[in-house]
C-alpha positions as CSV (number, residue, x, y, z in Angstrom):
1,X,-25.7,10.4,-54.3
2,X,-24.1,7.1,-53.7
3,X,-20.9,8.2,-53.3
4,X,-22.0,11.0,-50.5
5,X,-24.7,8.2,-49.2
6,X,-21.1,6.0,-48.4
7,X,-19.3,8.7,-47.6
8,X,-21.8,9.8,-44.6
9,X,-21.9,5.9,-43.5
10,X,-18.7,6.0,-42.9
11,X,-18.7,9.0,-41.2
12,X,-21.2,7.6,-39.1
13,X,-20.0,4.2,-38.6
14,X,-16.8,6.3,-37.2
15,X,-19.0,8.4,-35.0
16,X,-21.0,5.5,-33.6
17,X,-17.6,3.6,-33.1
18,X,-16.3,6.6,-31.1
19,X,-19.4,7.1,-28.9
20,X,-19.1,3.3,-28.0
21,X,-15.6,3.6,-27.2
22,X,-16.5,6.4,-24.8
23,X,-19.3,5.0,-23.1
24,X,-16.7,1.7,-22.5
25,X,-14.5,4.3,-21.2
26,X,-17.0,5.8,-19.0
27,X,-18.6,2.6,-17.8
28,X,-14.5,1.4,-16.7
29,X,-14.2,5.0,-14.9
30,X,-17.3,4.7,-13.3
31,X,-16.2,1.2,-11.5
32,X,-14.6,3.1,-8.7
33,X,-17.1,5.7,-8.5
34,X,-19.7,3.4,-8.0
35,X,-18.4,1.3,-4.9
36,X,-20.1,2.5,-2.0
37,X,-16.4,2.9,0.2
38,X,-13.0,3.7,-0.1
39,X,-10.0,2.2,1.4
40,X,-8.2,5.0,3.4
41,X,-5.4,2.8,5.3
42,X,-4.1,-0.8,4.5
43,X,-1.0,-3.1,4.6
44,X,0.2,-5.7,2.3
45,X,-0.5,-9.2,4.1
46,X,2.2,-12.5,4.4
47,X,3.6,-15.4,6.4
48,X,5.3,-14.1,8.8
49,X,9.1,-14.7,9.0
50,X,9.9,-17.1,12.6
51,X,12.0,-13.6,13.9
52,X,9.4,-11.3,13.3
53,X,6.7,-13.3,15.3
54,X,5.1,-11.9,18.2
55,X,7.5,-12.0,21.1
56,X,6.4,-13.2,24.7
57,X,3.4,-14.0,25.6
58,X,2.5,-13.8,22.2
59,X,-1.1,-13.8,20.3
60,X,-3.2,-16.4,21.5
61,X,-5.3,-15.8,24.5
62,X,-4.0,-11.9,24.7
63,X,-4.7,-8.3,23.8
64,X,-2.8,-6.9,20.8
65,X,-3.4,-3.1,20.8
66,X,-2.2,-1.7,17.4
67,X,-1.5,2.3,16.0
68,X,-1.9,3.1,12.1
69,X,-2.9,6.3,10.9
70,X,-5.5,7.4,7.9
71,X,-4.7,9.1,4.7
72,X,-9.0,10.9,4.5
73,X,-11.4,11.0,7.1
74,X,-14.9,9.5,7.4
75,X,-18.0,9.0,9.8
76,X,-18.2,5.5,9.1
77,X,-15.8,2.8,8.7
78,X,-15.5,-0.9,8.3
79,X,-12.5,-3.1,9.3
80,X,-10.8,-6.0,7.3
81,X,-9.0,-8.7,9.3
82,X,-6.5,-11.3,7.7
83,X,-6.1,-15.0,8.4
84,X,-4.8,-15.5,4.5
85,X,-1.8,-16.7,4.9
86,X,-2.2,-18.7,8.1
87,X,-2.3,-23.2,8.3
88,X,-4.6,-22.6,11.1
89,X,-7.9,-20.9,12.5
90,X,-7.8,-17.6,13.8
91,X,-10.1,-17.3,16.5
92,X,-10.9,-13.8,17.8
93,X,-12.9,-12.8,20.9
94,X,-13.0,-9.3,20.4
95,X,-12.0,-6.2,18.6
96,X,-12.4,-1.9,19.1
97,X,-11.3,1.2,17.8
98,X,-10.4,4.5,19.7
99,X,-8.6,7.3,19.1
100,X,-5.0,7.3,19.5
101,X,-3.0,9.8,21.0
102,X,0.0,9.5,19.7
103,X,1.2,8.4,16.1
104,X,2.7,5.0,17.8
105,X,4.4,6.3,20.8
106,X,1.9,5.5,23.2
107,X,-0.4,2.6,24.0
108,X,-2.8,5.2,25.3
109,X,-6.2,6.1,23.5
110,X,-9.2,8.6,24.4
111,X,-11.6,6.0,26.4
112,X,-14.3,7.5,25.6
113,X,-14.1,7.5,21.7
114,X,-14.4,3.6,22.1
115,X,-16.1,1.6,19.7
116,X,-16.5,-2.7,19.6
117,X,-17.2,-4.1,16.7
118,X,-18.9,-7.2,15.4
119,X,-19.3,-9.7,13.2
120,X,-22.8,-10.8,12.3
121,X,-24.0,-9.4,16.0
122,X,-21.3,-11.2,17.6
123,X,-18.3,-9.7,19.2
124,X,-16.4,-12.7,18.4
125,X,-15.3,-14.4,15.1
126,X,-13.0,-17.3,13.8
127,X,-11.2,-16.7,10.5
128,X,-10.9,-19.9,8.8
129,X,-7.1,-20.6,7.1
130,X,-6.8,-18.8,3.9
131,X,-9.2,-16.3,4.4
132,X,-10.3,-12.7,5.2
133,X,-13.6,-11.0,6.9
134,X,-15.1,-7.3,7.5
135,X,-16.4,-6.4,10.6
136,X,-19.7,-4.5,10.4
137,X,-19.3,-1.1,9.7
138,X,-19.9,1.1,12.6
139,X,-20.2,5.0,13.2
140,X,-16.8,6.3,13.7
141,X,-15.5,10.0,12.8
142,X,-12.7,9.9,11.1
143,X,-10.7,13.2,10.2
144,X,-7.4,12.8,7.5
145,X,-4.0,11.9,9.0
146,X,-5.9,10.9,12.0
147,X,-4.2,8.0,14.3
148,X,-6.3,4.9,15.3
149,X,-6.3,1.7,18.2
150,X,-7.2,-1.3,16.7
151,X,-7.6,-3.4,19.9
152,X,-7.7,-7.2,19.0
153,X,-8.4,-9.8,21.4
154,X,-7.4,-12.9,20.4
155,X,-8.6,-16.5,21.7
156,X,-7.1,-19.9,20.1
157,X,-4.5,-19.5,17.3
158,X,-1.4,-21.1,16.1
159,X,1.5,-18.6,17.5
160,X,3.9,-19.9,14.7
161,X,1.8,-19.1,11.8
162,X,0.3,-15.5,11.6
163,X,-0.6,-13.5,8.9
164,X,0.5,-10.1,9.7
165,X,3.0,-6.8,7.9
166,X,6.5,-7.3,9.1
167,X,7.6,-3.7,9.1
168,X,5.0,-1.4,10.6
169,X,7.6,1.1,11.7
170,X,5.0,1.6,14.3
171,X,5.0,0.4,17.7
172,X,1.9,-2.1,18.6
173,X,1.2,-3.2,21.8
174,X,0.8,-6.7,23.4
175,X,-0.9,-7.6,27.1
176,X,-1.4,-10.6,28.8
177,X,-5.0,-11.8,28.9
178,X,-8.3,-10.5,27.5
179,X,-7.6,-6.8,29.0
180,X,-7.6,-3.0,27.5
181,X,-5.0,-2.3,30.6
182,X,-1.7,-2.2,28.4
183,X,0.1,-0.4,31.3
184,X,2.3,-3.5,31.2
185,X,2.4,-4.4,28.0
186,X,5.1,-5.3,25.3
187,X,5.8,-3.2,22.9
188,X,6.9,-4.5,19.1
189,X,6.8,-3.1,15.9
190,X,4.7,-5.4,13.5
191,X,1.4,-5.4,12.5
192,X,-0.8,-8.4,12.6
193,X,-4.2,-9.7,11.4
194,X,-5.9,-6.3,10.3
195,X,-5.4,-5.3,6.7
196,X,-7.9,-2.4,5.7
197,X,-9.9,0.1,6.9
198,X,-12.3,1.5,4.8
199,X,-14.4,4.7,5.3
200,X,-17.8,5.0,3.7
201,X,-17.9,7.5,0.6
202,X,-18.8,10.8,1.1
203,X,-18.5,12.1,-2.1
204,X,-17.4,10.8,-5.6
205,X,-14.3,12.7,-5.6
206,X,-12.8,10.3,-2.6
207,X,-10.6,8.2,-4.4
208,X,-7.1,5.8,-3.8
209,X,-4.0,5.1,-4.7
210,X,-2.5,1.7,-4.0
211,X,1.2,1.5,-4.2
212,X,2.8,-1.8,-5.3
213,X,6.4,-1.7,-3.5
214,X,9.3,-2.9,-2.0
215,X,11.2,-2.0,1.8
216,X,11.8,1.4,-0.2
217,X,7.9,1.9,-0.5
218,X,7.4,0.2,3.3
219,X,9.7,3.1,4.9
220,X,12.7,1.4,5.9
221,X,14.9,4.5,7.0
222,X,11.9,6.7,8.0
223,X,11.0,7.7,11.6
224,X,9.6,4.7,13.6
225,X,6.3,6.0,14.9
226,X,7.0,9.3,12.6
227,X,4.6,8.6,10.1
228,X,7.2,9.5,7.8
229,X,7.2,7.4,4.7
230,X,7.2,8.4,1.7
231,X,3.3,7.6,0.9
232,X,2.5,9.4,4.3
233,X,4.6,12.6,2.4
234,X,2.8,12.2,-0.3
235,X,-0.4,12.0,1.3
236,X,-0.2,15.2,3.8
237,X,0.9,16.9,-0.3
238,X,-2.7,15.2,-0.7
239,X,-4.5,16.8,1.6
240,X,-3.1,20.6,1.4
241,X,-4.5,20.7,-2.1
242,X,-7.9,21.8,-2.8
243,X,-8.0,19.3,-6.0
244,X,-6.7,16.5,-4.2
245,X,-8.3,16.9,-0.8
246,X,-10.2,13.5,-1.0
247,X,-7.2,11.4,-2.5
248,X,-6.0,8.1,-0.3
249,X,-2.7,6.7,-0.3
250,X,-2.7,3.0,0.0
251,X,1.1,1.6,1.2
252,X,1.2,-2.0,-0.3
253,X,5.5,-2.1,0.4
254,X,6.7,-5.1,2.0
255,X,10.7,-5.2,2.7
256,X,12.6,-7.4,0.8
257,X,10.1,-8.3,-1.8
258,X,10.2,-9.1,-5.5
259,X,8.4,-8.8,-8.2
260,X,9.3,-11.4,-10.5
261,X,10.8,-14.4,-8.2
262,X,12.2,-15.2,-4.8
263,X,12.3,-12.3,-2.1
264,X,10.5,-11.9,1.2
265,X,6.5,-12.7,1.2
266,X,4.3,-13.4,-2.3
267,X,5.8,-11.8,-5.2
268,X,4.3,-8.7,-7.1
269,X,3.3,-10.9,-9.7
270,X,1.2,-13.1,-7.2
271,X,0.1,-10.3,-4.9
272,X,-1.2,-7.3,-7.3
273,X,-4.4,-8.3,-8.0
274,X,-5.3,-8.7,-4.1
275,X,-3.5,-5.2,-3.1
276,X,-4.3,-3.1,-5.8
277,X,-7.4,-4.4,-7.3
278,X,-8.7,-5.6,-4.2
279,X,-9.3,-2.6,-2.6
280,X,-11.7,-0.1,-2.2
281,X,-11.9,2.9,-4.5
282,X,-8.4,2.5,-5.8
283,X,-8.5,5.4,-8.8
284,X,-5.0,5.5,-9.4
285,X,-2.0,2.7,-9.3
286,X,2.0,3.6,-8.6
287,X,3.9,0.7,-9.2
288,X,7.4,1.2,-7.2
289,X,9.0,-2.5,-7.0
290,X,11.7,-4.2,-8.9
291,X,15.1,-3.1,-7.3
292,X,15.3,-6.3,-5.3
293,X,14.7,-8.5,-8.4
294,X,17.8,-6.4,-10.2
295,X,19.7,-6.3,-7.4
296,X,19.8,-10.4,-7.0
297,X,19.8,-10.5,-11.3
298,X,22.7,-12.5,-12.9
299,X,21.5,-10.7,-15.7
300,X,20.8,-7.4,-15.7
301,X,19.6,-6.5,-19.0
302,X,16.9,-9.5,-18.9
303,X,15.9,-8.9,-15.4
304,X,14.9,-5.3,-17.0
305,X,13.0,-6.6,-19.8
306,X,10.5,-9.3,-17.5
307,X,10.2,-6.2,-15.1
308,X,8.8,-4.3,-18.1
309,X,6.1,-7.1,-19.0
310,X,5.4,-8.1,-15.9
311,X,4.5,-4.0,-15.4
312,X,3.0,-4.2,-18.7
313,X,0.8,-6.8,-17.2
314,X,-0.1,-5.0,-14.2
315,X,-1.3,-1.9,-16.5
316,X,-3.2,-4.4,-18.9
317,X,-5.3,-5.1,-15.9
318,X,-5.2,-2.2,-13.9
319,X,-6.9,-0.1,-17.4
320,X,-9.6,-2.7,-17.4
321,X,-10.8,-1.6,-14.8
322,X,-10.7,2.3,-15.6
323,X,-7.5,2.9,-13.3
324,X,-4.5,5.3,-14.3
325,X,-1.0,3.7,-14.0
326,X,2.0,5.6,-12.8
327,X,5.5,4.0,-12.8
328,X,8.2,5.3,-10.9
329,X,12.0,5.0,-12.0
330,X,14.3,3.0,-9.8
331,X,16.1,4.5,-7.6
332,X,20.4,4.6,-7.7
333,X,22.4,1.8,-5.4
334,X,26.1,2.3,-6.1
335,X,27.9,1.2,-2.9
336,X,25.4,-1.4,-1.7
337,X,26.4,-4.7,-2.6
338,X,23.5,-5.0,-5.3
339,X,25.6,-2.9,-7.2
340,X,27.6,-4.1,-10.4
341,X,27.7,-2.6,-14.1
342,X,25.7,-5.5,-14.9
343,X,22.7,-4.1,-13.0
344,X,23.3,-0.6,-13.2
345,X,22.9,-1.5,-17.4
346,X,19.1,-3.0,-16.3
347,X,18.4,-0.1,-14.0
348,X,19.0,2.1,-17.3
349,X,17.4,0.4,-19.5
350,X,14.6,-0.1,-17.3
351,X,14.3,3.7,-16.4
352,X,14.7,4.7,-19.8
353,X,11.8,2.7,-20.5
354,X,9.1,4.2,-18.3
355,X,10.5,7.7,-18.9
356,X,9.7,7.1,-22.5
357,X,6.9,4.5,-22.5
358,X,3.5,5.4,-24.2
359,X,2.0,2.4,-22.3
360,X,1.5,4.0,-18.8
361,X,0.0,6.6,-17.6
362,X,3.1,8.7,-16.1
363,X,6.6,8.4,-15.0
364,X,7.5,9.5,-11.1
365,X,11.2,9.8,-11.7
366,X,12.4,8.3,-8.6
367,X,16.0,8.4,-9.6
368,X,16.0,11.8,-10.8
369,X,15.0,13.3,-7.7
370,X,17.6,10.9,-5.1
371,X,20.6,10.3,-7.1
372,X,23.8,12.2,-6.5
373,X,24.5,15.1,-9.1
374,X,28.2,14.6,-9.1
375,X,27.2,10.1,-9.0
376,X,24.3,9.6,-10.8
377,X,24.9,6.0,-10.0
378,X,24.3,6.0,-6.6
379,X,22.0,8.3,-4.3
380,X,22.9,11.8,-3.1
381,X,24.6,11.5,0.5
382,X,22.4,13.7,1.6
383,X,20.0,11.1,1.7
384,X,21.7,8.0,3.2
385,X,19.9,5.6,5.9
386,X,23.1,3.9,7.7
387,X,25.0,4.3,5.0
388,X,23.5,1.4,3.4
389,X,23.5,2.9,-0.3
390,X,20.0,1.6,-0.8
391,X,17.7,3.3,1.7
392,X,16.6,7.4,1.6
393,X,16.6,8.2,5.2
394,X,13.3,10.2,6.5
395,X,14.8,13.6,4.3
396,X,14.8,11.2,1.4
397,X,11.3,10.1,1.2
398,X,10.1,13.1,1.9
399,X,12.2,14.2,-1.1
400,X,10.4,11.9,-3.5
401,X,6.9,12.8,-2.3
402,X,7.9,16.8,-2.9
403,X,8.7,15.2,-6.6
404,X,5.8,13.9,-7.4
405,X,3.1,15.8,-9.8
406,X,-0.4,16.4,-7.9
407,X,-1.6,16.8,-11.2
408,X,-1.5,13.5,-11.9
409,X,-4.1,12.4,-9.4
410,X,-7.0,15.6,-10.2
């Protein structure tokens, strides 16, 4: 009787340990599911480089109409504005939505589908340095893939230090004075001060995906004012699938950047936690960075190896939190001038690790779907964006959405 007395114990002790370890699973998954909304567009934030300041008559004191479209709809929405990485105060006097009715073609909006927001019951707000705010959530329809006006109206600022997304591949639209007549405005294509916009749950199957990437992530070589990155791909896949339906697509890309050390804007390493853990709903992670840090490596092989704890740090903290962690392979560059057999060794090694790594969730096998057949070492011609070796063209991206698994995001 002992013996079978220990022997259920243990059996029992191992039951109980199992149940715990579930509920701690379930209590992680149920993080997203219990935030009340979900994050359905947003761009990764920085300083913004002197030559990609707002040209003449710049910010302060002026309208700034600006286009980004919506991965799933909604009826009611809330707005995040950035002042994070500015020295100054942002002051602004005024913000609304509309309709667009164009992808980023047009200033022009349906008038009627106008709504102003507020802050505290105020139109107006100033963003201290360093810092972020939502605007009140308002009633607003939102239906997937849908384009919107964000209509800011700024009041004092410093002009020489904005927070803002470099690369919207989208135009936005700038007019002199507090005004919603852009008939004369200037036309540039960067995005500045809004971050997120977040729809109100509907359902517990809405859900994101935040995408940690580089200029490759951002869209450089896709159709300006085409919507025709290779998250937008991904997310019009989304949408056509029954299972998938209520999925988001975050794009957290920002040209030039690195993961590691040095590059353009706060590294991966510094900006994670605020892009993809900051969010809304995020379900799902898909980290897509690293080609700068190799391609600027004077050593390839140990450029590979931080990109693999620095990713196994981003999926330490990402599972904490109940999230699933895809990594996607790096993508060929023979011909550019980040090219040597130095870094083609790291890109190997480091591919060969997240096709074979227990540690994630997935591999998206970038490189297998771009690379040349006859060149594995550099992308398939087919693809080239100005024949820069580095950069799918809009046929690319779209390539590498195609690639991707639906599955993985049920």
């Amino acid at each position: 009787m002992k013996t079978n007395l220990k022997s259920t114990n243990g059996i029992t002790s191992h039951l109980l340990l199992s149940l715990l370890m579930c509920v701690a699973m379930a209590i992680q998954s149920s993080y997203v599911y219990a935030q009340k909304w979900v994050t359905t567009w947003a761009s990764s934030q920085q300083l913004t480089e002197p030559h990609n300041l707002p040209p003449e008559p710049f910010l302060a004191g002026n309208s700034f109409r600006q286009i980004i479209q919506v991965s799933i709809g909604g009826d009611e929405v809330r707005l995040r504005l950035s002042n994070e990485w500015s020295d100054s105060p942002l002051e602004i006097k005024g913000v609304e939505i509309a309709y667009a009715l164009t992808p980023g073609g047009s200033y022009e909006i349906n008038e009627s589908s106008t709504v102003a927001l507020s802050f505290e019951g105020k139109s107006s707000v100033t963003i201290p340095a360093g810092e972020w705010i939502y605007a009140e959530p308002v009633k607003f329809h939102l239906e997937p893939r849908q384009s919107v006006a964000v209509t800011v109206h700024y009041g004092e600022m410093n002009n020489r230090s904005v927070s803002g997304h470099p690369a919207s591949r989208t135009n936005s639209y700038l007019a002199v004075g507090n005004t919603n007549d852009f008939s004369k405005s200037v036309a540039t294509m960067h995005w500045y001060s809004i971050s997120s916009l977040d729809v109100k749950r509907q359902n517990k199957r809405q859900r994101a995906i935040a995408v940690l990437g580089n200029s490759i992530t951002d869209g450089r070589g896709c159709t300006n004012n085409g919507q025709t990155r290779w998250t937008d791909c991904l997310s019009r896949r989304l949408l056509m699938n029954q299972s998938t339906k209520d999925v988001a697509v975050l794009n957290f890309g920002l040209g030039g950047n690195c993961v590691l050390r040095g590059g353009l804007g706060p590294t991966g390493l510094k900006r994670f936690d605020r892009d993809c853990l900051g969010h809304e709903g995020v379900k799902y992670v898909i980290l897509a960075d690293g080609i700068n840090d190799m391609g600027g490596s004077r050593d390839g092989m140990k450029t590979a190896e931080d990109l693999i704890a620095a990713d196994r740090e981003f999926i330490r903290k990402a599972h904490e939190k109940g999230m699933k962690v895809y990594v996607a392979t790096m993508t060929p560059f023979k011909g550019n001038n980040y090219y040597s057999e130095d870094h083609e060794k790291g890109r190997q090694h480091y591919n060969e690790w997240i096709r074979t790594s227990k540690e994630h969730d997935g591999c998206l096998d970038f490189d297998r779907f771009v690379r040349d057949p006859a060149n594995p070492a550099q992308l398939n011609p087919v693809f080239l964006f100005e024949n820069d070796w580095l950069h799918p063209s809009a046929a690319g991206y779209q390539t590498l959405a195609d690639g991707i698994d639906l599955n993985l995001f049920k």
